[in-house]
C-alpha positions as a printed NumPy array, in Angstrom:
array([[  9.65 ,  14.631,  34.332],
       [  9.526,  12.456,  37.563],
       [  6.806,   9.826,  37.792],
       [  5.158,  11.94 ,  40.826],
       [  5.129,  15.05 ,  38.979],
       [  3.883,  13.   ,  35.839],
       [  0.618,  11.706,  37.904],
       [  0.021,  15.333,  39.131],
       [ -0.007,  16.821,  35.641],
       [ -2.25 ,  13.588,  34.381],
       [ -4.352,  14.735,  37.212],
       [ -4.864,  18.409,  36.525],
       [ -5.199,  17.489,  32.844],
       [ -7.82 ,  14.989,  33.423],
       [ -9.577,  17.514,  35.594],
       [ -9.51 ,  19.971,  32.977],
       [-10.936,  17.4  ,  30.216],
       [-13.713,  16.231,  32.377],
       [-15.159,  19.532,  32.861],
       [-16.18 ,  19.824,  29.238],
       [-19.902,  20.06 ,  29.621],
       [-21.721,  16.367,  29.299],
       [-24.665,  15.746,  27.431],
       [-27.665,  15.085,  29.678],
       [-31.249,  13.567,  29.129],
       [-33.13 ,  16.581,  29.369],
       [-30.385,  18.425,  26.861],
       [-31.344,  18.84 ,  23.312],
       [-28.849,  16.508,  21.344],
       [-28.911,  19.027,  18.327],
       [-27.925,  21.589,  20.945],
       [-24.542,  20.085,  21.999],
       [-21.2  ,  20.484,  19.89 ],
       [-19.796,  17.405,  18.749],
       [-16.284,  16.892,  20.546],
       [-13.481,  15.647,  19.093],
       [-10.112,  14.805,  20.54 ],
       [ -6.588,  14.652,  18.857],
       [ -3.654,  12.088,  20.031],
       [ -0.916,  13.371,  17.852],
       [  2.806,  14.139,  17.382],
       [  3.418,  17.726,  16.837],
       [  7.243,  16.831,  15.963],
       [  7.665,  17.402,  12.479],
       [  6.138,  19.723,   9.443],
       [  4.505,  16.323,   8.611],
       [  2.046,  16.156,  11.808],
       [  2.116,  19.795,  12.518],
       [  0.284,  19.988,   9.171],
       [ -2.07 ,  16.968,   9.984],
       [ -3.24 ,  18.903,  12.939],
       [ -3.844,  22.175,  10.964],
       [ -6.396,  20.321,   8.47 ],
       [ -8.073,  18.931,  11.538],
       [ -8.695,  22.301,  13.205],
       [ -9.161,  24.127,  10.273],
       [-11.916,  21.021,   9.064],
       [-13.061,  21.171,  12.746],
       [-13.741,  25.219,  12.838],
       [-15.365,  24.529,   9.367],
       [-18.097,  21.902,  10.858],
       [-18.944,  23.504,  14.013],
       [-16.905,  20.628,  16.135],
       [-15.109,  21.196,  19.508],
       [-11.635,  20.239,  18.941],
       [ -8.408,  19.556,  21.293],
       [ -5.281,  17.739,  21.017],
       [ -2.664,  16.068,  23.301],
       [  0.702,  16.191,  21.609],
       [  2.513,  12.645,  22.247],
       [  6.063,  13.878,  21.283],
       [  6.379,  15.715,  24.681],
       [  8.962,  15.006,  26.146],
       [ 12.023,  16.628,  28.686],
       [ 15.649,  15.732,  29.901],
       [ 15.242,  12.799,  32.116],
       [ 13.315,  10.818,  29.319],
       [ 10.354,  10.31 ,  31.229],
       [  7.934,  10.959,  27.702],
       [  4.416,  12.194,  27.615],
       [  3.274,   8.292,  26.221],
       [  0.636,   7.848,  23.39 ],
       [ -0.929,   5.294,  26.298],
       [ -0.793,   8.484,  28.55 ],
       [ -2.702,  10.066,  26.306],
       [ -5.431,   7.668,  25.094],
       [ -6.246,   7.372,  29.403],
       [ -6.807,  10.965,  29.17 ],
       [ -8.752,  11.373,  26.323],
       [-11.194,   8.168,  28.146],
       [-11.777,  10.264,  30.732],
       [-13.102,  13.491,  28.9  ],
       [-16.724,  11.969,  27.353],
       [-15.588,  13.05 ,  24.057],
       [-17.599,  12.189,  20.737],
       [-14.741,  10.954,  18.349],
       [-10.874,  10.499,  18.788],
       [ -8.759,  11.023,  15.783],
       [ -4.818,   9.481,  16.286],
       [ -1.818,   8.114,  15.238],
       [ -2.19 ,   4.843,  13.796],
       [  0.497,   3.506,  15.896],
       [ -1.558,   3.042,  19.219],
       [ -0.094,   1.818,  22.3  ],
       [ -2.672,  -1.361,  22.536],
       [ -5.605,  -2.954,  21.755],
       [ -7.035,  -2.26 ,  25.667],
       [ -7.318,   1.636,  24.933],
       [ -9.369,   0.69 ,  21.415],
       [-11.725,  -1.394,  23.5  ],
       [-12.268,   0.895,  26.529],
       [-13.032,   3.859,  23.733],
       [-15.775,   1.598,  22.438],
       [-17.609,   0.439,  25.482],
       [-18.179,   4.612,  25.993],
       [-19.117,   5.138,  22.385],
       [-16.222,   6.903,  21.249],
       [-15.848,   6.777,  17.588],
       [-12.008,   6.116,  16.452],
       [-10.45 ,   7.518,  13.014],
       [ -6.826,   6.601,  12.488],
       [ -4.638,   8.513,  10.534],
       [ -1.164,   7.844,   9.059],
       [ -0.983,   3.995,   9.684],
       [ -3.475,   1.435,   9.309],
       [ -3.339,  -1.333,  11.73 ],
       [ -6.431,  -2.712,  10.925],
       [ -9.857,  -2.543,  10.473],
       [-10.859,  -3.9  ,  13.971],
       [ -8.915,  -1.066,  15.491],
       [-10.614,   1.822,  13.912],
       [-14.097,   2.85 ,  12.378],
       [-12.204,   4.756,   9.336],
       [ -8.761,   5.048,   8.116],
       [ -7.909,   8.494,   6.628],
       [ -4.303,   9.054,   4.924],
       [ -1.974,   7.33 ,   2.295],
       [ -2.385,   3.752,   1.236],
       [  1.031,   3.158,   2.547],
       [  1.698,   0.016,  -0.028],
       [  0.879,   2.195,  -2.985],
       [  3.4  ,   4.669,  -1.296],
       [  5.914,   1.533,  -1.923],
       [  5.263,   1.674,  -5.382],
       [  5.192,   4.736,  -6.402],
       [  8.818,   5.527,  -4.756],
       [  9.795,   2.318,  -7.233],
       [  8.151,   3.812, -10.389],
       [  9.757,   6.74 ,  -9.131],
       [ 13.43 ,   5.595,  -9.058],
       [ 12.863,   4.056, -12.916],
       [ 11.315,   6.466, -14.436],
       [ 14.557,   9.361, -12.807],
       [ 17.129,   6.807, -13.156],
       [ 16.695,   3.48 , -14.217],
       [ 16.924,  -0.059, -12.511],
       [ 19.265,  -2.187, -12.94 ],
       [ 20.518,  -5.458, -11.309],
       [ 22.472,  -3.671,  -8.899],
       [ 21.289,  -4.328,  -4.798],
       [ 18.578,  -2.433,  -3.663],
       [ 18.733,  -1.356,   0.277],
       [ 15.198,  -1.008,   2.416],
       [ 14.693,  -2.136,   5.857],
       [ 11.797,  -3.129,   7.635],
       [ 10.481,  -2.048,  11.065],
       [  7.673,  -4.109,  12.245],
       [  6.567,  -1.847,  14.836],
       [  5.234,   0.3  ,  12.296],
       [  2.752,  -0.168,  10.347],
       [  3.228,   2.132,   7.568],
       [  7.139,   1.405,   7.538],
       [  5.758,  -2.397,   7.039],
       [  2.965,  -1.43 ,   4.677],
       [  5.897,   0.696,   2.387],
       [  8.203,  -1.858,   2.825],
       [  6.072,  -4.767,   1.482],
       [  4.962,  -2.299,  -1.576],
       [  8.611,  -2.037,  -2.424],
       [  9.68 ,  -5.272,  -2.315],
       [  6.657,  -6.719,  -4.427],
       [  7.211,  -3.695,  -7.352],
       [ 11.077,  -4.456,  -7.229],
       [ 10.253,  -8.078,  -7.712],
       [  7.516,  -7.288, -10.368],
       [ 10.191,  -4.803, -12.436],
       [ 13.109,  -7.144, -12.142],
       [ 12.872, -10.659, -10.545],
       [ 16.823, -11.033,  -9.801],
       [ 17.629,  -7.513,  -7.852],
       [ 18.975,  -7.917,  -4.696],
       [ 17.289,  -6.615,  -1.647],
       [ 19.587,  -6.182,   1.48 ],
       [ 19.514,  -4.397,   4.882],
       [ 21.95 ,  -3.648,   7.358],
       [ 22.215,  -6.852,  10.526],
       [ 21.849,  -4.642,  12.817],
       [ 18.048,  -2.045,  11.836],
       [ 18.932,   1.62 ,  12.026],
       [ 15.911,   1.874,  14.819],
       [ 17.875,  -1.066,  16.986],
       [ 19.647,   0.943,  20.446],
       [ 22.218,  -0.969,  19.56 ],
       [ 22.773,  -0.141,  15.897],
       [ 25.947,   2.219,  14.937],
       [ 26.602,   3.939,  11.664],
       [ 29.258,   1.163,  10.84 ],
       [ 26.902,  -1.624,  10.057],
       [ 25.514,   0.723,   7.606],
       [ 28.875,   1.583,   6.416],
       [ 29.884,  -1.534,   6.011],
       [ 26.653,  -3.104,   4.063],
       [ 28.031,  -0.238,   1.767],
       [ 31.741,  -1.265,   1.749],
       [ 31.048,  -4.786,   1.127],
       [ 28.401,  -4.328,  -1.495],
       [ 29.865,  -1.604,  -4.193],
       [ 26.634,  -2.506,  -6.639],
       [ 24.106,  -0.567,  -4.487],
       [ 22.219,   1.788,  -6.692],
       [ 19.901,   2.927,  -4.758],
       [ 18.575,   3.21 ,  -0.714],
       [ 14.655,   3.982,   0.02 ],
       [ 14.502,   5.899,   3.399],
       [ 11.102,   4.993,   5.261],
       [ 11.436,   7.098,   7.631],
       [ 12.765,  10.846,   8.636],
       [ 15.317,   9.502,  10.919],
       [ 16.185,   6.421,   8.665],
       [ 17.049,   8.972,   5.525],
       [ 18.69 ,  11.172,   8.151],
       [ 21.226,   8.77 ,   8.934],
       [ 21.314,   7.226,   5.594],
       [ 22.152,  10.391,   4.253],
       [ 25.392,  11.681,   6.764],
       [ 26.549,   8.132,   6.098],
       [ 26.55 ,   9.076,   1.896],
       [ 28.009,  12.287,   2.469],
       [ 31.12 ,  11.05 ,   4.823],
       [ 31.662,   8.181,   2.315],
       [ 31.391,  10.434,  -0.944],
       [ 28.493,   8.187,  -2.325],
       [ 25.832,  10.784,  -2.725],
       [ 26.397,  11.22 ,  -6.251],
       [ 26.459,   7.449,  -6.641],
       [ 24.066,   5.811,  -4.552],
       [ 20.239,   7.226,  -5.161],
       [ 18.348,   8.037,  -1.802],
       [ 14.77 ,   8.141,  -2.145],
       [ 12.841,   8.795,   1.176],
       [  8.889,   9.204,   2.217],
       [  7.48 ,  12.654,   4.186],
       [  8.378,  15.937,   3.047],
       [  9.854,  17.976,   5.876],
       [ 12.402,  21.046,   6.193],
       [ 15.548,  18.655,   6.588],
       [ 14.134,  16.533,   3.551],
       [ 13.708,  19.609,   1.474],
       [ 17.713,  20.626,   2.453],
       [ 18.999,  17.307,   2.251],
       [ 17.22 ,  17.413,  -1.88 ],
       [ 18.416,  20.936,  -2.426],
       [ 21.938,  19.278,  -1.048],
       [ 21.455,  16.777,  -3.761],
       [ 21.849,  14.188,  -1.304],
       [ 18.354,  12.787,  -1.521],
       [ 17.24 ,  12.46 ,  -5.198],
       [ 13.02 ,  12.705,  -4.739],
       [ 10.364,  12.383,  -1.44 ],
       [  6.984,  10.6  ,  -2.333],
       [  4.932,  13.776,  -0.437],
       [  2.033,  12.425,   1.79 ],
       [ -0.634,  15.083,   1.613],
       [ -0.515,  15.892,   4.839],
       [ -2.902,  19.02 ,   5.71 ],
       [ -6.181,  17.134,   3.19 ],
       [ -5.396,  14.049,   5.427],
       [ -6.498,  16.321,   8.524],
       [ -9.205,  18.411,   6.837],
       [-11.204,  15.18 ,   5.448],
       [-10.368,  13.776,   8.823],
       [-11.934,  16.419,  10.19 ],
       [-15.226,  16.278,   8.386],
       [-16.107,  12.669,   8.6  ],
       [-15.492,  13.149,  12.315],
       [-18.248,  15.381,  12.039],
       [-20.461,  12.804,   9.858],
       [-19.566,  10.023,  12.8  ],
       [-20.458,  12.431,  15.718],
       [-23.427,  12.727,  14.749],
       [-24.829,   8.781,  14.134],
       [-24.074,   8.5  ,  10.771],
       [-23.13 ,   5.219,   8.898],
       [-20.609,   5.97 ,   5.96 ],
       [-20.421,   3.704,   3.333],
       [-16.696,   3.329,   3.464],
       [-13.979,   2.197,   6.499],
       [-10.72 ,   3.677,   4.825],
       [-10.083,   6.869,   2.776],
       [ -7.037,   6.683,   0.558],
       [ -5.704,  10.53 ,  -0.358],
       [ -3.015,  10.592,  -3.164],
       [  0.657,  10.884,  -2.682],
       [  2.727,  13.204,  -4.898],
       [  6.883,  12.896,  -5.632],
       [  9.814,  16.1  ,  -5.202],
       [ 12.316,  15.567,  -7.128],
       [ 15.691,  17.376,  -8.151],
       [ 14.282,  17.601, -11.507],
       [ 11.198,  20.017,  -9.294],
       [ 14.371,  22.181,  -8.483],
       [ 15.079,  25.882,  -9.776],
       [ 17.587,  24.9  , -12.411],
       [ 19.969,  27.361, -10.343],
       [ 20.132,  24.827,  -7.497],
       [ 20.483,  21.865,  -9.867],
       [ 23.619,  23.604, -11.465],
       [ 24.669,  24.318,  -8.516],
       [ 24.134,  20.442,  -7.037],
       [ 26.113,  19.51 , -10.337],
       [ 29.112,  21.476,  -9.725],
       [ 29.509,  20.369,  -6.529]])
């Protein structure tokens, strides 16, 4: 998408989100639907199922809902931003945005204020002066439970541990740092080590992976933050014949995390409960559009782990003999 053909679409878009009827003076407030406004990804089972609890909670309460999907994007690489898509929602007067937890700045938070926009974040947690409520996983927790996870399946021993950290997300960080403290907790001396160059850099290649491997045969196990991360992780296992040898545990269940488990590549997925994180995100949208003060600024909803033991024994045999 060129950038003229990118201001004519924010155009129409904008036009069509400011004609949602405004509340006036001489309205009855009880007579106007509360709005509410999604800035999402709709690029995986992960956030597709977000978005269903949201307008399934939505329909449920009586609320307006609409979403912009920030994973938009087309061949010249010109993408449909999250900022894009905050600047829209500005424009359209509505009551409460719910969003990624990843937003573009701290400008958009500020502007959404000054109109009385109320903001629920979802997925990642950047703070509490970003948001009015925080609804999804306590991502740290997360860490920890994919820890517990690999000792209770397979043990931990003093062999290296691999996990990298990406900064520029704040669940990735939050997981990360829940990881590193339970490793240290459960053994002191284990060995933490990433890759020089991060599997997110533009520059990284699959051999600075391979060789982290190469030069490191006591790696027992890698944790996969992220789809991609695991994605690549897991082609880099199956070229080198490690899969049976290295343990892969990854975060967010999704169709290629479910085949690369029934593969036997990765051994379990700590399952964010996606589709509740929407619905309740849903209803205290409703609670906030209307004035309401709620006693608490975050909402924590359980994870739950897939493992190969959670297979039909038929695909397990079949794993094995492979």
């Amino acid at each position: 998408m060129n950038r003229l053909k990118k201001l004519e679409l924010i155009a129409v878009v904008s036009g069509v989100l400011c004609s949602f009827p405004q509340i006036t003076g001489v309205q009855k407030v009880e007579a106007a639907t509360p709005r509410i406004a999604g800035i999402l990804s709709e690029k995986s089972t992960y956030w597709q199922e977000i978005l269903q609890g949201i307008e399934d909670g939505c329909q449920k309460e009586g609320l307006s809902f609409f979403d912009i999907d920030i994973s938009m994007e087309d061949g010249d690489a010109m993408t449909w931003t999250a900022e894009d898509a905050w600047n829209l929602i500005l424009m359209s007067g509505v009551d409460v945005i719910i969003a990624d937890g990843n937003i573009p700045n701290t400008e958009v938070v500020e502007k959404a204020r000054q109109k009385g926009m109320k903001i629920i974040l979802v997925d990642s947690d950047p703070g509490q002066e970003l948001r009015d409520i925080y609804v999804g996983t306590d991502n740290k927790q997360a860490g920890y439970l994919a820890v517990q996870t690999l000792d209770k399946l397979y043990g931990i021993d003093r062999g290296a541990i691999v996990v990298q950290d990406n900064e520029n997300v704040a669940a990735v960080s939050e997981r990360f740092n829940g990881i590193c403290e339970a490793l240290k907790q459960k053994l002191p001396e284990v060995e933490i080590k990433f890759s020089e160059m991060p599997w997110y850099s533009e520059r990284m290649s699959n051999s600075s992976i391979e060789k982290l491997l190469l030069e490191n045969s006591d790696i027992q196990a890698i944790f996969g933050l992220m789809e991609s991360e695991t994605t690549l992780y897991a082609q880099i296992l199956k070229q080198m014949h490690l899969e049976q040898k290295v343990h892969l545990i990854t975060f967010d269940r999704s169709e290629k995390m479910l085949e690369l488990l029934r593969e036997g590549v990765v051994d379990a997925i700590i399952v964010q409960q996606s589709y509740e994180i929407g619905y309740e995100s849903a209803e205290i949208a409703a609670h906030l559009a209307k004035g309401e003060v709620l006693e608490k600024d975050t909402v924590y909803i359980d994870c739950s782990v897939i493992s190969q033991k959670d297979l039909p024994f038929s695909e397990r045999e079949k794993n094995a003999d492979e």
